[in-house]
NUMIGU-831870 format. One record per residue (C-alpha): residue number from 0; residue in three letters; chain; x, y, z. Coordinates in nm, 2 decimals, m for minus. Example, Ala and Ser with C-alpha at 12.3 -4.5 7.8 and 13.67 -1.06 7.14 Angstrom:
# NUMIGU-831870
 num residuo cadena      X      Y      Z
   0     ALA      A   1.23  m0.45   0.78
   1     SER      A   1.37  m0.11   0.71
This chain:
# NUMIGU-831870
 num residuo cadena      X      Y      Z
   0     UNK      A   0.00   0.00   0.00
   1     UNK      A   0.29   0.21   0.11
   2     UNK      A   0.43   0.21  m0.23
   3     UNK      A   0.13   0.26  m0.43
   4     UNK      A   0.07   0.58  m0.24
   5     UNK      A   0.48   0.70  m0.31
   6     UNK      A   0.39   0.64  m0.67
   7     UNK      A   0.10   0.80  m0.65
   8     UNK      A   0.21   1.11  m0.55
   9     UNK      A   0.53   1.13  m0.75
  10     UNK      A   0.27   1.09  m1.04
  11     UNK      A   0.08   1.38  m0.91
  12     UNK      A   0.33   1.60  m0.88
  13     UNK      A   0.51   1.54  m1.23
  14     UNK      A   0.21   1.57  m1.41
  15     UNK      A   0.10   1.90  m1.25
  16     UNK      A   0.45   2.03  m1.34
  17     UNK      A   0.44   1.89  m1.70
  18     UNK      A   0.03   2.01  m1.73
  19     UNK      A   0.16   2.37  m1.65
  20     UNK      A   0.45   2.39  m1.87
  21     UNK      A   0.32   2.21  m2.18
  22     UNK      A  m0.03   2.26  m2.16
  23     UNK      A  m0.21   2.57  m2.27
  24     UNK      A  m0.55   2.64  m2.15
  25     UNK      A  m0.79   2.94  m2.17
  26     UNK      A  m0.65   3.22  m1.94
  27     UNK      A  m0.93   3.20  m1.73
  28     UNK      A  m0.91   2.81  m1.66
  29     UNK      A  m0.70   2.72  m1.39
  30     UNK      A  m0.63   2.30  m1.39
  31     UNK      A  m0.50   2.12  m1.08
  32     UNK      A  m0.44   1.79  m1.06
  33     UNK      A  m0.57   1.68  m0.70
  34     UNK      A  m0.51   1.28  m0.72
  35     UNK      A  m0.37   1.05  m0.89
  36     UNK      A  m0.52   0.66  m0.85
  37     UNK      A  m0.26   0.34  m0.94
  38     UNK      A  m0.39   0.01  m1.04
  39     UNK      A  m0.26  m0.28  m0.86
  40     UNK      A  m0.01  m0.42  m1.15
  41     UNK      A   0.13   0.03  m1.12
  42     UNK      A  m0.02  m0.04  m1.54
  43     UNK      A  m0.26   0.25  m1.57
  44     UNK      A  m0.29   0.54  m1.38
  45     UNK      A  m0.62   0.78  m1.31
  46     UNK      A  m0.56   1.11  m1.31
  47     UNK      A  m0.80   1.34  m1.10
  48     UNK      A  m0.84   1.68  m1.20
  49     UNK      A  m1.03   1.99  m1.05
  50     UNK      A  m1.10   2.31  m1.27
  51     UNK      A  m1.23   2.63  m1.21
  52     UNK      A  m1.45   2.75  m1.32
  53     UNK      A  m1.65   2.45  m1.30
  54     UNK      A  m1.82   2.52  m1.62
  55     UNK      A  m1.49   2.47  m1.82
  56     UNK      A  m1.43   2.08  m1.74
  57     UNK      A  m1.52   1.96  m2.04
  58     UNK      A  m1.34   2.19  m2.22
  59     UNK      A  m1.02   2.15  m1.99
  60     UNK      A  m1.01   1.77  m2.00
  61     UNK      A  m1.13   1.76  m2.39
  62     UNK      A  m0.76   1.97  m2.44
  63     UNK      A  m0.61   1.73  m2.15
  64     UNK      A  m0.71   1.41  m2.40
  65     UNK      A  m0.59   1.59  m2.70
  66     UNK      A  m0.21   1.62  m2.55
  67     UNK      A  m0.22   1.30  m2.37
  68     UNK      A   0.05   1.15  m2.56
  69     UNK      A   0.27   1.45  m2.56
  70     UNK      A   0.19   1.42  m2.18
  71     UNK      A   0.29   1.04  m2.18
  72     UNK      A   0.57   1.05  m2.38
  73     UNK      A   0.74   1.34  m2.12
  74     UNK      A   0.64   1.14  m1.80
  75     UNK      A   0.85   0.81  m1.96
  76     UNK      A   1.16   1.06  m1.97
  77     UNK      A   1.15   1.20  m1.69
  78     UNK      A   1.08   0.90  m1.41
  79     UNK      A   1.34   0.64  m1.41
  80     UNK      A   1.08   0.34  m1.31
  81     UNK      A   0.99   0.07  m1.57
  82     UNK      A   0.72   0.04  m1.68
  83     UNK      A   0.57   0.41  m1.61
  84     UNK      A   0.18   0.35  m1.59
  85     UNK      A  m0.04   0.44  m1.87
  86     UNK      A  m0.22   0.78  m1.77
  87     UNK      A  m0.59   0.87  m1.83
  88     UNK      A  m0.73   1.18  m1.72
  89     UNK      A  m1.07   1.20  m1.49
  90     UNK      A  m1.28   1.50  m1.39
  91     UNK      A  m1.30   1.52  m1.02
  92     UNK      A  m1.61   1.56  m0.94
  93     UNK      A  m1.56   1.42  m0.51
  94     UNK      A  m1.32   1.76  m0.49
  95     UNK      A  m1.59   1.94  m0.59
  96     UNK      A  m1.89   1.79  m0.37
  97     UNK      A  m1.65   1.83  m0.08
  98     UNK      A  m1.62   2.21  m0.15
  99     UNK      A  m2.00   2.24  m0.17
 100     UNK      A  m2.06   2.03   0.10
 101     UNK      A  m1.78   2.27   0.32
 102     UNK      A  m1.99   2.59   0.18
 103     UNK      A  m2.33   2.44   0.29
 104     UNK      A  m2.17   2.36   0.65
 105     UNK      A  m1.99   2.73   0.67
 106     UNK      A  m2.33   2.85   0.59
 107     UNK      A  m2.52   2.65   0.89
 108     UNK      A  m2.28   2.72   1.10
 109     UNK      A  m2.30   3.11   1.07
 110     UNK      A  m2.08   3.22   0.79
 111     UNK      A  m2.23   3.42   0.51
């Protein structure tokens, strides 16, 4: 488990770095990646992303699919682990029911 949650976040965090240096998006889009899930055999590899607004999602992930490969092929270069799983990119959708579940409780609680 231990090493599936290493990978996971070394994934995460040389995917956000290549998404903002190779990726352009509207310059009102701003594209995170918050998690990155591992399959057992480390083959294929989910990645989660959150985008605001939430409106552009489908636009953001439509450009995401388009440069997957360039995406890809920069992640097998840079990590020194064989094989480097196969990315896909996934909208998500549990970051933002958290964040409206957070406002609704801020509201109840006396926030405005």
């Amino acid at each position: 488990m231990f090493r599936h949650e290493k990978m996971a976040e070394l994934l995460r965090h040389e995917i956000s770095e290549i998404i903002f240096k190779e990726v352009d998006f509207s310059p009102d889009v701003i594209v995170t990646v918050t998690r990155v899930k591992i399959s057992h055999d480390f083959a294929n590899a989910a990645v989660f992303v959150g985008v605001f607004p939430d409106k552009k999602i489908k636009e953001a992930l439509e450009i995401l699919s388009k440069n997957i490969y360039h995406i890809q092929k920069i992640l097998d270069k840079k990590l020194r682990i064989r094989p480097v799983p196969k990315i896909s990119f996934k909208d998500d959708s549990e970051e933002r029911e958290m964040v409206k579940v957070n406002d609704i409780l801020y509201k109840i609680g006396g926030g405005k």
